[in-house]
The first five atom37 places (N, CA, C, CB, O) and aatype in JSON, in Angstrom:
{
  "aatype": [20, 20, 20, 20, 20, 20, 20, 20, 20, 20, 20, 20, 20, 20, 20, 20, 20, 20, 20, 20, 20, 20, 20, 20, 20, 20, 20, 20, 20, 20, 20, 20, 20, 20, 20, 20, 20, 20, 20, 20, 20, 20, 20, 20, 20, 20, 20, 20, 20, 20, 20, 20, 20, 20, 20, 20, 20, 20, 20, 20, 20, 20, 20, 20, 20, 20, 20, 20, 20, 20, 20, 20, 20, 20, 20, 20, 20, 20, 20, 20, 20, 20, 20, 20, 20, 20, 20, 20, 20],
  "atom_mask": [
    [1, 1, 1, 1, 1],
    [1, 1, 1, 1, 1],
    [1, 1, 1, 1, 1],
    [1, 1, 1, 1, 1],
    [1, 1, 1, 1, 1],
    [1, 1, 1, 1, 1],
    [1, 1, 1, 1, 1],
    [1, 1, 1, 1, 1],
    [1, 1, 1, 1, 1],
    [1, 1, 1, 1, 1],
    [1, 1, 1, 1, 1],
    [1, 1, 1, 1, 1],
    [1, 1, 1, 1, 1],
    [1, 1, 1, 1, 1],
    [1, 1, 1, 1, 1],
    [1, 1, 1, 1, 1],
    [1, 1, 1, 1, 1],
    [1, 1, 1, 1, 1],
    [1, 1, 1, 1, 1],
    [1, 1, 1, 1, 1],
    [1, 1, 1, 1, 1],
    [1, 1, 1, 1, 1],
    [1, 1, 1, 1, 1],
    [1, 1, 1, 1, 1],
    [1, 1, 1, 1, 1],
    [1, 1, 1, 1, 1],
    [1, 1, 1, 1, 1],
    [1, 1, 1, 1, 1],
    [1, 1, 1, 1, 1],
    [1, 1, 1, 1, 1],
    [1, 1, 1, 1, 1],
    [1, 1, 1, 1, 1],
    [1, 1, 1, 1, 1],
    [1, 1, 1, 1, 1],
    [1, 1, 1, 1, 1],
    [1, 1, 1, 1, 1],
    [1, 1, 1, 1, 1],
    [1, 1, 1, 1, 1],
    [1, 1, 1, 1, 1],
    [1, 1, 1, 1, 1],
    [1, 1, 1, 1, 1],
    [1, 1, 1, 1, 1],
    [1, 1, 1, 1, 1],
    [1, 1, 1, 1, 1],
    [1, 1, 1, 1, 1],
    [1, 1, 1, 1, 1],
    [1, 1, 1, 1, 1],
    [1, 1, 1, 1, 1],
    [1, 1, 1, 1, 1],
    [1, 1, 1, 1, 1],
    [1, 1, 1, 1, 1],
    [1, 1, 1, 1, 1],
    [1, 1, 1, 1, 1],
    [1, 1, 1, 1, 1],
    [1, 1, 1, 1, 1],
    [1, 1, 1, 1, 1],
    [1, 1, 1, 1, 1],
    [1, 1, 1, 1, 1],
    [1, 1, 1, 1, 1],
    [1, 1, 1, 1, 1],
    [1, 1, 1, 1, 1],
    [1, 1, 1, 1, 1],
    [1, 1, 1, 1, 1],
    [1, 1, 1, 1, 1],
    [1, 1, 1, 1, 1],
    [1, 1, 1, 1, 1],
    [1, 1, 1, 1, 1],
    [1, 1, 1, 1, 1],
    [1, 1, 1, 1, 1],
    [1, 1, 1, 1, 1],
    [1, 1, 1, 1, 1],
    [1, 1, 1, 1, 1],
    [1, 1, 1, 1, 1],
    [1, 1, 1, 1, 1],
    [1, 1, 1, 1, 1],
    [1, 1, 1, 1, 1],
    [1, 1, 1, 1, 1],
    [1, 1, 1, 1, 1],
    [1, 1, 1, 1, 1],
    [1, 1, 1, 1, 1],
    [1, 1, 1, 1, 1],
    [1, 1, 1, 1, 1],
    [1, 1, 1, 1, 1],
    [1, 1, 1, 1, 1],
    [1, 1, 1, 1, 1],
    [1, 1, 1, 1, 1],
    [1, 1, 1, 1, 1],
    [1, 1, 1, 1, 1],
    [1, 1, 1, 1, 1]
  ],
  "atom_positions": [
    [[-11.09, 0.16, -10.62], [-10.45, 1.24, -9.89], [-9.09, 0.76, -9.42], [-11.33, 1.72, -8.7], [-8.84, -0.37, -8.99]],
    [[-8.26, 1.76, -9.55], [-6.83, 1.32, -9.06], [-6.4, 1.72, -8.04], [-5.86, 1.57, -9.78], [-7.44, 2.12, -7.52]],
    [[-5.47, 1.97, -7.2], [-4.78, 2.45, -6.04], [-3.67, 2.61, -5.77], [-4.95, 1.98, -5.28], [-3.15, 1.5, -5.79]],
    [[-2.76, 3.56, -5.46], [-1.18, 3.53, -5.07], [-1.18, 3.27, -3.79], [-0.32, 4.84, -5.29], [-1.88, 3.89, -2.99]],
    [[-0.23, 2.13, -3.42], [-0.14, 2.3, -1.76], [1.7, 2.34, -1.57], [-1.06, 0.62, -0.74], [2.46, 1.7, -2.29]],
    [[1.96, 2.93, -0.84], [3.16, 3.86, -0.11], [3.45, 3.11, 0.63], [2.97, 5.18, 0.57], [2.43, 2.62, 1.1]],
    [[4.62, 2.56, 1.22], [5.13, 2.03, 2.71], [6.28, 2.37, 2.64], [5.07, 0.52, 3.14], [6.92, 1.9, 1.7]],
    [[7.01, 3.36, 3.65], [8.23, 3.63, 4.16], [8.56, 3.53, 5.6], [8.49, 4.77, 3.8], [7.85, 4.23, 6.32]],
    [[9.5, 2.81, 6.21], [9.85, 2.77, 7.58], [11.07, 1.9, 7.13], [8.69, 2.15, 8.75], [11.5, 1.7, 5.99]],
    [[11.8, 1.15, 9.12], [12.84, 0.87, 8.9], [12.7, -1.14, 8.64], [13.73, 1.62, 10.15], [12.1, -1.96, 9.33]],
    [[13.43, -1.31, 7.54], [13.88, -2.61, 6.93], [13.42, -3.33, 7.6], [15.17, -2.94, 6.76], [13.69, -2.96, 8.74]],
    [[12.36, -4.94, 7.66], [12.31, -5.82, 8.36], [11.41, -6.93, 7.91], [12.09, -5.33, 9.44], [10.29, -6.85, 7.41]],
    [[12.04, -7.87, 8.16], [11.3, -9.28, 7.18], [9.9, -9.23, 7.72], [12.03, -11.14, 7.49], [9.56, -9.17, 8.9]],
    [[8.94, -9.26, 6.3], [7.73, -9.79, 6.11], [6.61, -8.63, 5.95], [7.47, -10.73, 7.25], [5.39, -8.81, 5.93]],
    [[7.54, -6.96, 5.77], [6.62, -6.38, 5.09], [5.63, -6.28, 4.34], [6.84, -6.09, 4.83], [4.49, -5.94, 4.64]],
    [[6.3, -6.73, 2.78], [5.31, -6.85, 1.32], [4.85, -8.12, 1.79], [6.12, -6.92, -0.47], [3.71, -8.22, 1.33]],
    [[5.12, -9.18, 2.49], [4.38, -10.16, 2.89], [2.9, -9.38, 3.75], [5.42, -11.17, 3.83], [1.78, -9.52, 3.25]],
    [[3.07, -8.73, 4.83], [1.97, -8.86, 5.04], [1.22, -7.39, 4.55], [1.9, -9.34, 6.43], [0.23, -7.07, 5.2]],
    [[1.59, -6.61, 3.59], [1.06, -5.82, 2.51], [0.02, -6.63, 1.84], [2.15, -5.38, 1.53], [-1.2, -6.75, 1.93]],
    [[1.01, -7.16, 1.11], [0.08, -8.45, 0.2], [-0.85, -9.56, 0.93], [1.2, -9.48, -0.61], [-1.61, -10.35, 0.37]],
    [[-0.68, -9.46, 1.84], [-1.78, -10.78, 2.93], [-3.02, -9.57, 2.72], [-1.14, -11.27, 5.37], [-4.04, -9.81, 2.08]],
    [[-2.75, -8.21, 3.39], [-4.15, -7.48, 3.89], [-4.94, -7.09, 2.27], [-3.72, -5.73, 5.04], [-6.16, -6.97, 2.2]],
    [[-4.19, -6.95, 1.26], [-4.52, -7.02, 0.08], [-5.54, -8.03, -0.27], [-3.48, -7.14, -0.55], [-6.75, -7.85, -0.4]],
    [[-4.88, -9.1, -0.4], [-6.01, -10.63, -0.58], [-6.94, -10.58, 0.5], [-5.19, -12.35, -0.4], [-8.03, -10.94, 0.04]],
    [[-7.04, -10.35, 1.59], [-8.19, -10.45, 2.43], [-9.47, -9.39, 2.07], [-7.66, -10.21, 3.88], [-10.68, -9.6, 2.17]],
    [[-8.82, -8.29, 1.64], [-9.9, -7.21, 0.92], [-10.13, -7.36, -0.3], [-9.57, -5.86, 0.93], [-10.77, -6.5, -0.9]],
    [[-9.47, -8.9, -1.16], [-9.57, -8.82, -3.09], [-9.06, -8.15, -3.45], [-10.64, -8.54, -3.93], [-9.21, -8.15, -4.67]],
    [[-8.21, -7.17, -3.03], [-7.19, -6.47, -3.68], [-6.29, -7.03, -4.36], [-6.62, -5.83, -3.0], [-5.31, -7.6, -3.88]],
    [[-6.6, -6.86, -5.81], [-5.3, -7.44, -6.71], [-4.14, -6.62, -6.53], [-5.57, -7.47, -8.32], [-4.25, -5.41, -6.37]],
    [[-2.37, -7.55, -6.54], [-1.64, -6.63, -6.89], [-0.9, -6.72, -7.74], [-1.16, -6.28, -6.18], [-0.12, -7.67, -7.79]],
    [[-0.92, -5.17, -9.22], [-0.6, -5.28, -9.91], [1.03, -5.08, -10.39], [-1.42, -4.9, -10.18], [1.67, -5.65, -11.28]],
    [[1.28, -4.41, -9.76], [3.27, -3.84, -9.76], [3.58, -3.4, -8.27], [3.75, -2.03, -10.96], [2.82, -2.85, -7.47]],
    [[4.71, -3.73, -8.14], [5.55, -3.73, -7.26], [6.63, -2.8, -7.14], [5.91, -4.73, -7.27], [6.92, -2.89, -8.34]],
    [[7.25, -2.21, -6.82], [8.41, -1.4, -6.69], [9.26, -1.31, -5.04], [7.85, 0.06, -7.16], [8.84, -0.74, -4.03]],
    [[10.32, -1.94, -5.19], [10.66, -1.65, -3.85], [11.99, -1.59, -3.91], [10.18, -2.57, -2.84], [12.58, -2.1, -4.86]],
    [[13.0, -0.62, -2.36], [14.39, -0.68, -2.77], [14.26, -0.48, -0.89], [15.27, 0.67, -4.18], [13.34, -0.26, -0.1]],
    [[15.87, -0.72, -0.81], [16.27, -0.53, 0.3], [17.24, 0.32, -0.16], [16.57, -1.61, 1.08], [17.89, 0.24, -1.21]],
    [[17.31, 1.68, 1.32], [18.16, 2.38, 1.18], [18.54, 2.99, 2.59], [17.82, 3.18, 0.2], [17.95, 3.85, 3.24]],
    [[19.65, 2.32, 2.89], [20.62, 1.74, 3.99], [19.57, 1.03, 4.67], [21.52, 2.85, 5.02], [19.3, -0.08, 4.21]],
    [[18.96, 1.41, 5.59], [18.18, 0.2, 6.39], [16.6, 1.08, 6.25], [18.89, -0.17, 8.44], [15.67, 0.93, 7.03]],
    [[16.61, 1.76, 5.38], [15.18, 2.24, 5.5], [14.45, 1.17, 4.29], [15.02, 4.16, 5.12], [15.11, 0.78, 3.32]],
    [[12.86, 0.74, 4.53], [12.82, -0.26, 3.4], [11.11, 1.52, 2.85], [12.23, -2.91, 4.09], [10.48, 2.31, 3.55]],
    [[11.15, 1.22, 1.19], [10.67, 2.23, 0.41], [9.93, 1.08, -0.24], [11.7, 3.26, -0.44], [10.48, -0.01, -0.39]],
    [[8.58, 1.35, -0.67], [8.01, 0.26, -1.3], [6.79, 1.28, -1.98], [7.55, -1.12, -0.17], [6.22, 2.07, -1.23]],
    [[6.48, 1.22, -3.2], [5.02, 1.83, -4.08], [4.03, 0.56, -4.81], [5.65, 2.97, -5.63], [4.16, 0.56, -6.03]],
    [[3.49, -0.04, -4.52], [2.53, -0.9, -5.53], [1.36, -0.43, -6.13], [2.04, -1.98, -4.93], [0.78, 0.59, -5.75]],
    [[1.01, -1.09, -7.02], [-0.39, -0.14, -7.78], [-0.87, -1.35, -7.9], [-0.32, 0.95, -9.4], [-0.45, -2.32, -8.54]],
    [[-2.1, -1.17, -7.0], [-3.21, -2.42, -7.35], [-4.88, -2.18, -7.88], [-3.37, -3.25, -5.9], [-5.34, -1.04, -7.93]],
    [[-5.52, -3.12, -8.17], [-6.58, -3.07, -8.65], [-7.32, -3.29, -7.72], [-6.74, -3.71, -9.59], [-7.51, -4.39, -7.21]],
    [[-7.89, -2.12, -7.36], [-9.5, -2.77, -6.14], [-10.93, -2.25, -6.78], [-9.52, -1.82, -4.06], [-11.81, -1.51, -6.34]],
    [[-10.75, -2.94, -7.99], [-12.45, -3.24, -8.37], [-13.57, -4.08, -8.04], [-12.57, -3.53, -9.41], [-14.79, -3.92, -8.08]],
    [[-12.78, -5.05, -7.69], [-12.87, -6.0, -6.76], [-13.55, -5.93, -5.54], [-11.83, -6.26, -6.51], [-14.57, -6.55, -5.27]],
    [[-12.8, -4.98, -4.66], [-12.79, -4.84, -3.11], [-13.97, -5.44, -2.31], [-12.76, -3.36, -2.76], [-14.97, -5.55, -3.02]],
    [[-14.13, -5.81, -1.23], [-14.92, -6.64, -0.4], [-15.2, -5.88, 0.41], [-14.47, -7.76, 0.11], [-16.18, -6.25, 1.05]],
    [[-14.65, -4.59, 0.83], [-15.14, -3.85, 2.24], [-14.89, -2.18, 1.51], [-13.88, -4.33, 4.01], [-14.17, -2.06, 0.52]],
    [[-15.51, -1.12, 2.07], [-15.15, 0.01, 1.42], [-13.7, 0.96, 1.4], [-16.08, 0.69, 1.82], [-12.87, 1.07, 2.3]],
    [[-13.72, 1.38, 0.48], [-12.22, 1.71, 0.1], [-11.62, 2.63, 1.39], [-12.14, 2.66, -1.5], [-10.41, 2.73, 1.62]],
    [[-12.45, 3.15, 2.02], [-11.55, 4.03, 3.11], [-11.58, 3.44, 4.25], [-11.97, 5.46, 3.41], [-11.14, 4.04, 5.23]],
    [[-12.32, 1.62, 4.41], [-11.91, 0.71, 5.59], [-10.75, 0.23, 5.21], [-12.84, -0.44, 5.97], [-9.95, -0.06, 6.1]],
    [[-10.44, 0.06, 4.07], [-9.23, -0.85, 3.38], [-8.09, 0.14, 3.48], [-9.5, -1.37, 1.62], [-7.01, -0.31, 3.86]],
    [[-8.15, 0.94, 3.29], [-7.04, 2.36, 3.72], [-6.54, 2.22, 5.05], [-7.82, 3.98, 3.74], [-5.36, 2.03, 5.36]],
    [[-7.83, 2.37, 6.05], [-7.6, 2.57, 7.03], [-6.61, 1.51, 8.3], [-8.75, 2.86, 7.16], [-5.89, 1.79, 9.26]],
    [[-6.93, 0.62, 7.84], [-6.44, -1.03, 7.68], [-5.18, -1.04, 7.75], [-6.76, -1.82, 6.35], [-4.48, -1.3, 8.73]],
    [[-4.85, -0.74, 6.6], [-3.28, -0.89, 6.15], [-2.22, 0.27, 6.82], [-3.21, -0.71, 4.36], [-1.01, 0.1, 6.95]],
    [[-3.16, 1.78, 7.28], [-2.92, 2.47, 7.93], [-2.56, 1.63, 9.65], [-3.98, 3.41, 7.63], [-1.59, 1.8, 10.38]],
    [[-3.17, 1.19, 9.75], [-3.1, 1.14, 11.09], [-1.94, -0.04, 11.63], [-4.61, 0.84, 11.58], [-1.13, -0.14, 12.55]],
    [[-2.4, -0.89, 10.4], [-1.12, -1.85, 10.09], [0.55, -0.75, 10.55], [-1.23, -2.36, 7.92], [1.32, -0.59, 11.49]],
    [[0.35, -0.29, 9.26], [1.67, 0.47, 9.16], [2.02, 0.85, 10.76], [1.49, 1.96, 8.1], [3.12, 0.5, 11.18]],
    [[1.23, 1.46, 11.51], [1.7, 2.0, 13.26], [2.19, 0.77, 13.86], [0.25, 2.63, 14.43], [3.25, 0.64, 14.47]],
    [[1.51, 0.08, 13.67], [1.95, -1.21, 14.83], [3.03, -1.86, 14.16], [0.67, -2.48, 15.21], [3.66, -2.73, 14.76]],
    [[3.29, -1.6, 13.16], [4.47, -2.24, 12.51], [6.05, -0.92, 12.43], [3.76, -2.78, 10.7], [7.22, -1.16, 12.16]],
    [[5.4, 0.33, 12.75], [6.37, 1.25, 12.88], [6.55, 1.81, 11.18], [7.79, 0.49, 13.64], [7.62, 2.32, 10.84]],
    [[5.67, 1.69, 10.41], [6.32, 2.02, 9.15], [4.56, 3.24, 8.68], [6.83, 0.1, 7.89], [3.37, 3.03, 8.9]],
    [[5.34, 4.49, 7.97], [4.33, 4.78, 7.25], [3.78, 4.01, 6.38], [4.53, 5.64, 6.77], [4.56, 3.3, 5.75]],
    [[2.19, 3.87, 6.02], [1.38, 3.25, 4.54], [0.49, 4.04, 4.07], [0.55, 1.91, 4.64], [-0.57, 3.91, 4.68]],
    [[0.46, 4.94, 3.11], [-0.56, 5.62, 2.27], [-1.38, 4.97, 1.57], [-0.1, 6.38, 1.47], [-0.69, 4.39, 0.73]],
    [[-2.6, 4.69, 1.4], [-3.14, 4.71, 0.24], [-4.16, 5.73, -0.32], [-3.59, 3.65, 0.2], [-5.02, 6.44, 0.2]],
    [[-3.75, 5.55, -1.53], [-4.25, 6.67, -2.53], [-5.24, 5.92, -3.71], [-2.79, 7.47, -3.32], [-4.66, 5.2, -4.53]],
    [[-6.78, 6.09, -3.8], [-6.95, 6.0, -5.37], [-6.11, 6.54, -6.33], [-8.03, 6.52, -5.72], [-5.33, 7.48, -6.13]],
    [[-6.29, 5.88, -7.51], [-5.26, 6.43, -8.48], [-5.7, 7.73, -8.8], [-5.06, 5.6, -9.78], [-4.79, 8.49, -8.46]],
    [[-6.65, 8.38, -9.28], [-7.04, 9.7, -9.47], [-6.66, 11.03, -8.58], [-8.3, 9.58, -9.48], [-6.78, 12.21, -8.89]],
    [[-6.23, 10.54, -7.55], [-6.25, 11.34, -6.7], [-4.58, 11.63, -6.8], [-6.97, 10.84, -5.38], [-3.99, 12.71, -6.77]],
    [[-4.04, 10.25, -6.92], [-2.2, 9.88, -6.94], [-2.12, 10.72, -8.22], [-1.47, 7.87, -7.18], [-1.64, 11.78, -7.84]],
    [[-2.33, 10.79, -9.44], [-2.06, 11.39, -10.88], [-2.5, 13.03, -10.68], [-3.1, 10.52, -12.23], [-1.74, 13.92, -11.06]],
    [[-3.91, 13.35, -9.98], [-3.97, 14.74, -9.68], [-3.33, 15.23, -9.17], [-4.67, 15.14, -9.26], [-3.17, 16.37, -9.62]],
    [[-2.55, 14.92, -8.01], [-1.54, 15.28, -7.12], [-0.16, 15.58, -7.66], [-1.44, 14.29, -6.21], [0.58, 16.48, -7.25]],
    [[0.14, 14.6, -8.77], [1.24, 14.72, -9.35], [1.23, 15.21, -10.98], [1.81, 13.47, -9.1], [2.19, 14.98, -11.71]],
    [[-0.12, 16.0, -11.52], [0.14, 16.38, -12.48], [0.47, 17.82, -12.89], [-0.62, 15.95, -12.95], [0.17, 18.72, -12.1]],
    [[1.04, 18.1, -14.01], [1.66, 19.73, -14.42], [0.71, 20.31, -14.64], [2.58, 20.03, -15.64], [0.78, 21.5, -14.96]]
  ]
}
């Protein structure tokens, strides 16, 4: 099973660092990366593999959710099925 996860807020060292930390603590592989800065807002999409996963997928959501508040930045995650339904014609 795969996953899109979302992070938008403002620019600041050690984001995808600790993206990728809460990732490995749940076995979340990550497979692509995408990220840009645009002026000081930081935009980031990764698609990872949680077939893996160690805890259930909507604790691991919730997680990274909550992350995101205390860090000031939105974080979505999406199974992939749900990310491709959302976005198909």
């Amino acid at each position: 099973m795969r996953a899109v996860i979302t992070v938008v807020g403002r620019d600041m060292v050690g984001i995808l660092a600790k993206v990728s930390a809460l990732c490995s603590e749940c076995n979340v592989n990550v497979i692509e990366v995408s990220q840009s800065i645009l002026q000081d807002m930081f935009c980031m999409i990764m698609l990872v593999d949680a077939s893996k996963i160690n805890v259930p997928f909507a604790s691991f959501s919730d997680r990274l959710t909550g992350e995101g508040k205390e860090m000031n930045l939105v974080i979505h995650v999406m199974h992939e099925d749900v990310f491709n339904s959302m976005h198909h014609i």
